[in-house]
Structures are given as C-alpha cells and as structure tokens.
N, CA, C and O of each residue as an XYZ file, in Angstrom:
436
protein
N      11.516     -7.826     22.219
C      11.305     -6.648     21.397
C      12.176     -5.492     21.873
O      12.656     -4.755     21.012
N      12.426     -5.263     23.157
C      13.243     -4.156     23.624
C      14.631     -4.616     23.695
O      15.532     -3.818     23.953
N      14.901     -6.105     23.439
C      16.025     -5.841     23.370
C      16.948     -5.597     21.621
O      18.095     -5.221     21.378
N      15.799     -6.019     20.700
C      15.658     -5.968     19.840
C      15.931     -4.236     19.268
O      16.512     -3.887     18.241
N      15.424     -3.549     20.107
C      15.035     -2.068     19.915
C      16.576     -1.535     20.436
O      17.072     -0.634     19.759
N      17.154     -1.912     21.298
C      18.321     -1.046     22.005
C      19.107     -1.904     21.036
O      19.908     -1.167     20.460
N      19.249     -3.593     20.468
C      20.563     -3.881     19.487
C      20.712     -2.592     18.290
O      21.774     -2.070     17.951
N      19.115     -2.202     17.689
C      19.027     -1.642     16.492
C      19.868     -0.341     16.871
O      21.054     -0.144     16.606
N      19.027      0.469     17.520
C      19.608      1.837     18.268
C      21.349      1.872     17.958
O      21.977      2.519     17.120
N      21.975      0.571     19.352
C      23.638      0.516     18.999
C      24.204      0.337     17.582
O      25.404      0.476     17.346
N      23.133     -0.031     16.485
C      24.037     -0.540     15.390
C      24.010      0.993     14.571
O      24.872      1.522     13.870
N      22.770      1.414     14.938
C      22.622      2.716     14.219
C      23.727      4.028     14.770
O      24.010      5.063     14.167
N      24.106      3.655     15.835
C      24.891      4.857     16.566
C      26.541      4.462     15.692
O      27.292      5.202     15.058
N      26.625      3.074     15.999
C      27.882      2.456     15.928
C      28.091      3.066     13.930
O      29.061      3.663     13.464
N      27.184      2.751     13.399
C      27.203      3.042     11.598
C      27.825      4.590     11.600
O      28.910      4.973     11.161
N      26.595      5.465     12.348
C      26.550      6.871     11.958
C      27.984      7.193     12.560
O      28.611      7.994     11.866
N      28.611      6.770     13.643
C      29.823      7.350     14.057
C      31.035      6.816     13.642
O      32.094      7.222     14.120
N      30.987      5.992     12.845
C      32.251      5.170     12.071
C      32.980      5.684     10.708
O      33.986      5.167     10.224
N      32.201      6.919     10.132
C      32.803      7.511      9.351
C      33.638      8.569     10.149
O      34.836      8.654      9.878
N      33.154      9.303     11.020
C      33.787     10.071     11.680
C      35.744      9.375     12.458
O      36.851      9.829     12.747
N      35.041      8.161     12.439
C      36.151      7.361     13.277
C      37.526      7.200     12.162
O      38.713      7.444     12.380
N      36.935      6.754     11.056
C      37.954      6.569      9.611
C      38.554      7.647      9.296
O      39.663      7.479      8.788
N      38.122      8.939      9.451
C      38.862     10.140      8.617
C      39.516     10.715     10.061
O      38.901     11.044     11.075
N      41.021     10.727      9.805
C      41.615     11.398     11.072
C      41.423     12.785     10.483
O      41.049     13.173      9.376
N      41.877     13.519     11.805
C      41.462     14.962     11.764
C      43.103     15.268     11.347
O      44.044     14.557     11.699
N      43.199     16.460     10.539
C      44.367     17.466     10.219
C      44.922     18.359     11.936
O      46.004     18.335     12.522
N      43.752     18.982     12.235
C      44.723     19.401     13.367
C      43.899     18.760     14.512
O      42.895     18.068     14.345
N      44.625     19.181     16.036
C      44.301     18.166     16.933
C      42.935     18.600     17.427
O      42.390     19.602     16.965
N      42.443     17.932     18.260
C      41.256     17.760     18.404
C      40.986     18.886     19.808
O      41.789     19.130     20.708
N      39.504     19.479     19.616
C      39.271     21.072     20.366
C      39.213     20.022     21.471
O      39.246     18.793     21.407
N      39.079     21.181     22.898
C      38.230     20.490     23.981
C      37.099     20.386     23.984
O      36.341     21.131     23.362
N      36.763     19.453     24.677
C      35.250     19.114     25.134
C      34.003     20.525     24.852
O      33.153     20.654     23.971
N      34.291     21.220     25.762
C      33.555     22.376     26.193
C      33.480     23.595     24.740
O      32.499     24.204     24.315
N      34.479     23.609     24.401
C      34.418     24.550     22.894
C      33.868     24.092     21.601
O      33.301     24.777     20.749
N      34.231     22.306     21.584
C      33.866     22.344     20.326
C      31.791     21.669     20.298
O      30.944     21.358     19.461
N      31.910     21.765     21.611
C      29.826     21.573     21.391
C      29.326     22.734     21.640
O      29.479     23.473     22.613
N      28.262     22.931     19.986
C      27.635     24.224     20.724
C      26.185     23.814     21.243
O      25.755     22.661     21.270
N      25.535     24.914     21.635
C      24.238     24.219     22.202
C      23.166     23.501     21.069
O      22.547     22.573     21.589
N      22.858     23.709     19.796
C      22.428     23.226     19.304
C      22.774     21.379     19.214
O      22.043     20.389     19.166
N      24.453     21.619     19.226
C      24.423     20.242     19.286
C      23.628     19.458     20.963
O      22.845     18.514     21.070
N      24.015     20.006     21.624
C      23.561     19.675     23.254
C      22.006     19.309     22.691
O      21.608     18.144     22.685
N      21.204     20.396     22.236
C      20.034     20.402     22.256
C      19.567     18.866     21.263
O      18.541     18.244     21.541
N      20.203     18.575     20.487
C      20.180     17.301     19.644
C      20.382     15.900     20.361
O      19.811     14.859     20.037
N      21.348     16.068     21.454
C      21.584     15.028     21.642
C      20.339     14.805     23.020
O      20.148     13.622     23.305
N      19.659     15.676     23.709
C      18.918     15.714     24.767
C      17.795     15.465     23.404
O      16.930     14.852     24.029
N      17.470     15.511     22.536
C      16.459     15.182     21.755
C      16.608     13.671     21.449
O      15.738     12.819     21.630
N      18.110     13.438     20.855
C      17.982     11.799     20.720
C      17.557     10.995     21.680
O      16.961      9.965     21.363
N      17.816     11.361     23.225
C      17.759     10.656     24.153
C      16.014     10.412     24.634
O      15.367      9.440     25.025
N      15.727     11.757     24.380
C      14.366     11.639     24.659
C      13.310     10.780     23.596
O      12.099     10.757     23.817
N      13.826     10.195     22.613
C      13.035      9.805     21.521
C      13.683      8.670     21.656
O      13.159      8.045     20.734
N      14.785      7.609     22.344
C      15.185      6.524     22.832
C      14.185      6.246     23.864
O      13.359      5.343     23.731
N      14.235      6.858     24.689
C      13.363      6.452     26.189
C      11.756      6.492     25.118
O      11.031      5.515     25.304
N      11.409      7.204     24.413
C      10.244      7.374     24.432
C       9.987      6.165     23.349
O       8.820      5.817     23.527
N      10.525      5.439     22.388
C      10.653      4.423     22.000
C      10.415      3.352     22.591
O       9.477      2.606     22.309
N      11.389      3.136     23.628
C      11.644      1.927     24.815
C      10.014      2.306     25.327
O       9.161      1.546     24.870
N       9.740      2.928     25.837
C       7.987      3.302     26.182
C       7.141      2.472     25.551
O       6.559      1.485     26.002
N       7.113      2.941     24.474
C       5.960      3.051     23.260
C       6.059      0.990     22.890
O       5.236      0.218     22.398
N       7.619      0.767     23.487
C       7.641     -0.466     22.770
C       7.108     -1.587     23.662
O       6.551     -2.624     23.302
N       7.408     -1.144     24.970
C       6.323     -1.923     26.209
C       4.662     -1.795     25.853
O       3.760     -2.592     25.594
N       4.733     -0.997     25.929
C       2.990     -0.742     25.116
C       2.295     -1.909     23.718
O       1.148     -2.333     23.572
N       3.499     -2.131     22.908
C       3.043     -2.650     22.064
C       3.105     -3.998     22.465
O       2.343     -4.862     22.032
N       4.485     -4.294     23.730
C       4.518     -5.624     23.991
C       3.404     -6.317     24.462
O       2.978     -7.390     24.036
N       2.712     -5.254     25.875
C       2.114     -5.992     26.301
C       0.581     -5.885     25.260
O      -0.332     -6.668     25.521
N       0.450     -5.071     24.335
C      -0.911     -5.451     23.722
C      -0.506     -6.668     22.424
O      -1.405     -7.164     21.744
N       0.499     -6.918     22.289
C       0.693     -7.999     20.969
C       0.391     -9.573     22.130
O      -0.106    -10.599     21.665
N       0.873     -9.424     23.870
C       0.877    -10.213     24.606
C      -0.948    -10.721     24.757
O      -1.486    -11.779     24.432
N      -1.454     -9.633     25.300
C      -2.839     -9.278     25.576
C      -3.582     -9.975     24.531
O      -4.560    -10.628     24.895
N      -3.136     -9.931     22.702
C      -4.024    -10.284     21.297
C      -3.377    -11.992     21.643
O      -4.346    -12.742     21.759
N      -2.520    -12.477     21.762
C      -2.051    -13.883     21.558
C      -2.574    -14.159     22.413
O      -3.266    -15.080     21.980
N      -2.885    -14.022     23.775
C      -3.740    -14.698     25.154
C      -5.236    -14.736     24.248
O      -5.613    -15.860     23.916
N      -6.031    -13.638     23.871
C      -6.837    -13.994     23.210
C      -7.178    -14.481     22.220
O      -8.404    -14.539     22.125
N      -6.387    -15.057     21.021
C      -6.583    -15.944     20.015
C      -5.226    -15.921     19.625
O      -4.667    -15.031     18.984
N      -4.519    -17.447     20.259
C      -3.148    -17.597     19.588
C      -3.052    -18.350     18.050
O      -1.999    -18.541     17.441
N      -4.072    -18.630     17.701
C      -4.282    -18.618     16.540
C      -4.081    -17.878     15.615
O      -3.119    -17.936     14.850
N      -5.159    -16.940     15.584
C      -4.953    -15.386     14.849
C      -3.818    -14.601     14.916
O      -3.387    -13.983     13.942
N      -3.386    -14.592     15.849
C      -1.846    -13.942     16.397
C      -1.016    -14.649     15.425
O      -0.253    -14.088     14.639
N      -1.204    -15.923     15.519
C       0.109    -16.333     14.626
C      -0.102    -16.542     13.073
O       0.738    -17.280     12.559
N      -1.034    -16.047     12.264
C      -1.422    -15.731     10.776
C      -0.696    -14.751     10.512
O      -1.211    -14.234      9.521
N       0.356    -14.076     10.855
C       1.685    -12.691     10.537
C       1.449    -12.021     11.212
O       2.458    -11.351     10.991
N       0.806    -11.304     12.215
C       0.574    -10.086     13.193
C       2.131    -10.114     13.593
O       2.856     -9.121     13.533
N       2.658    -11.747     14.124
C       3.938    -11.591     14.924
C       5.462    -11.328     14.608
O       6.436    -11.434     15.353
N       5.374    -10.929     13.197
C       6.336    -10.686     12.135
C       6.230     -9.244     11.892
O       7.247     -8.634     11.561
N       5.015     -8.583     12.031
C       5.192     -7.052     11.893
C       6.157     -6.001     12.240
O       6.549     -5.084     11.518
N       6.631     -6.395     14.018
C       7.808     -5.853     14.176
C       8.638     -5.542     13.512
O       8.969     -4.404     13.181
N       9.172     -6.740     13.178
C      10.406     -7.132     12.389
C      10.162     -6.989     11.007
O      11.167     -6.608     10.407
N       9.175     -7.163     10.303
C       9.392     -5.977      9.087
C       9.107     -4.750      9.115
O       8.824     -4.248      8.028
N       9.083     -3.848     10.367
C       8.988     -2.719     10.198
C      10.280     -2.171     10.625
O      10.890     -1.155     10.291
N      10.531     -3.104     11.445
C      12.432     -2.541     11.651
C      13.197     -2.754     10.707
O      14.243     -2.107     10.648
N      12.839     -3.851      9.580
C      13.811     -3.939      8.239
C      13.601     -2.968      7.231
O      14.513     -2.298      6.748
N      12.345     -2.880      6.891
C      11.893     -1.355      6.280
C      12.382     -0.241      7.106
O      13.019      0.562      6.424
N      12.309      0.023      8.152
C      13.225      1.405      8.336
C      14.330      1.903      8.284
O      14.482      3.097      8.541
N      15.682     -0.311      8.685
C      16.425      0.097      8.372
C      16.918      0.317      6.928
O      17.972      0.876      6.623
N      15.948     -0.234      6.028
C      16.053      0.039      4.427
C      16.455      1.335      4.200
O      17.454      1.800      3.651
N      15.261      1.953      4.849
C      14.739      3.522      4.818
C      16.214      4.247      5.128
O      16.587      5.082      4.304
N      17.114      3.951      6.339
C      17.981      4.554      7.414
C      19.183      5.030      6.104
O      19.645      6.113      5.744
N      19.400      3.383      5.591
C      20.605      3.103      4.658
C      19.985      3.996      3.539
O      20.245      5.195      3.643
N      19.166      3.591      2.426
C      19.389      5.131      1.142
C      19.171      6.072      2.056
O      19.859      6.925      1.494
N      18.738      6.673      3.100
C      18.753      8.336      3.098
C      20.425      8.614      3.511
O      21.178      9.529      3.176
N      20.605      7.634      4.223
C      22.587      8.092      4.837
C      23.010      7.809      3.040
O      23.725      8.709      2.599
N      22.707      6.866      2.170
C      23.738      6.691      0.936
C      23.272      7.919     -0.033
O      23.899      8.050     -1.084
N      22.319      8.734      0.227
C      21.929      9.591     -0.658
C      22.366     10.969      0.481
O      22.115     12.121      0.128
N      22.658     10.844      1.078
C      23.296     12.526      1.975
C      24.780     11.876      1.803
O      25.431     12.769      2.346
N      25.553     11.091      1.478
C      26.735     10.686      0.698
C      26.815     11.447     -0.620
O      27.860     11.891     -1.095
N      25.963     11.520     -0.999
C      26.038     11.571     -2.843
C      26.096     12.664     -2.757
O      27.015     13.128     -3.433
N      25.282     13.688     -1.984
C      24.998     14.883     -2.148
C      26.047     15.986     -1.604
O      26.184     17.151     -1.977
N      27.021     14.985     -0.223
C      28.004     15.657      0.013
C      29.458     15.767     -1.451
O      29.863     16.760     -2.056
N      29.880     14.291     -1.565
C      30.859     13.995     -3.200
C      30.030     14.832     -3.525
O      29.825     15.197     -2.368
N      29.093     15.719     -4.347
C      28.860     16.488     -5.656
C      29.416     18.065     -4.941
O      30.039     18.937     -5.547
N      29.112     18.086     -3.945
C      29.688     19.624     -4.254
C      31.250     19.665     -3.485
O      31.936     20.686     -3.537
C-alpha cells in the first residue's frame, strides 16, 4: 500500500510538472532565490507535510486492514481488499477532470 501511495504521489508530481517542462521559456530562467516567493515555500512545506502525513495515515490503515484479515479472512476477502484501489482510481479520476477543467478555463481567457 505505501508503496503504492509514493508510485501515485511520483506520477502525480511527474504529470503536474510536464507541462511546465514542454513550454520553453522566452527569456532565461531567474535564479533560484528571486524567482520563489514565500508563498510558494509555504506550499511546498505544505505538500510535504500532507505526503508524510499520508504515508502515516496509510500504516494505520495497513495494519488495521492486517488486524480485520487475521480476524476473518473470509470476510476480508468479500471486497474490503479492493477498497484501496478504488479509491485511488476515483481520485485519480477526480485529479484528471479538475487539471482538464483548470485547462479549459485557462484557453478561454
């Protein structure tokens, strides 16, 4: 599951920064230090903290999905053990229209 959680994470970083990668820039690129302002700083100390706190939250679920199958591997295996994984496909559903609809909205104006 966690490794599951850090592939998703890289594919999501790798997507969101690949448009940036396609459009070269007109003039050359600022330094480091000028072109972040703190808001951005403050964003990225937010992403990080909601990675770790993910990776957390996802041990938690491991060991109680571990904890329900020790106690009835039966029941466990009627779909409980598929939930993950459609909730990571539904979000990344979710991920893709909101990035293809902040597309649309940038083309209109």
């Amino acid at each position: 599951m966690k490794l599951l959680l850090i592939i998703y994470l890289m594919l999501c970083v790798t997507c969101a920064d690949a448009r940036h990668r396609i459009h070269r820039r007109k003039e050359p690129p600022k330094p480091l230090h000028t072109s972040l302002s703190w808001k951005q700083i403050a964003a990225g100390g937010a992403a990080a903290g909601t990675v770790v706190a993910a990776y957390k939250i996802s041990s938690g679920i491991e060991n109680g999905l571990e904890k329900a199958a020790e106690r009835d591997p039966r029941g466990f295996l009627n779909g409980w053990a598929y939930l993950p994984h459609l909730l990571m496909l539904v979000g990344s559903f979710a991920l893709y229209k909101w990035y293809q609809n902040l597309n649309r909205r940038k083309e209109e104006k």
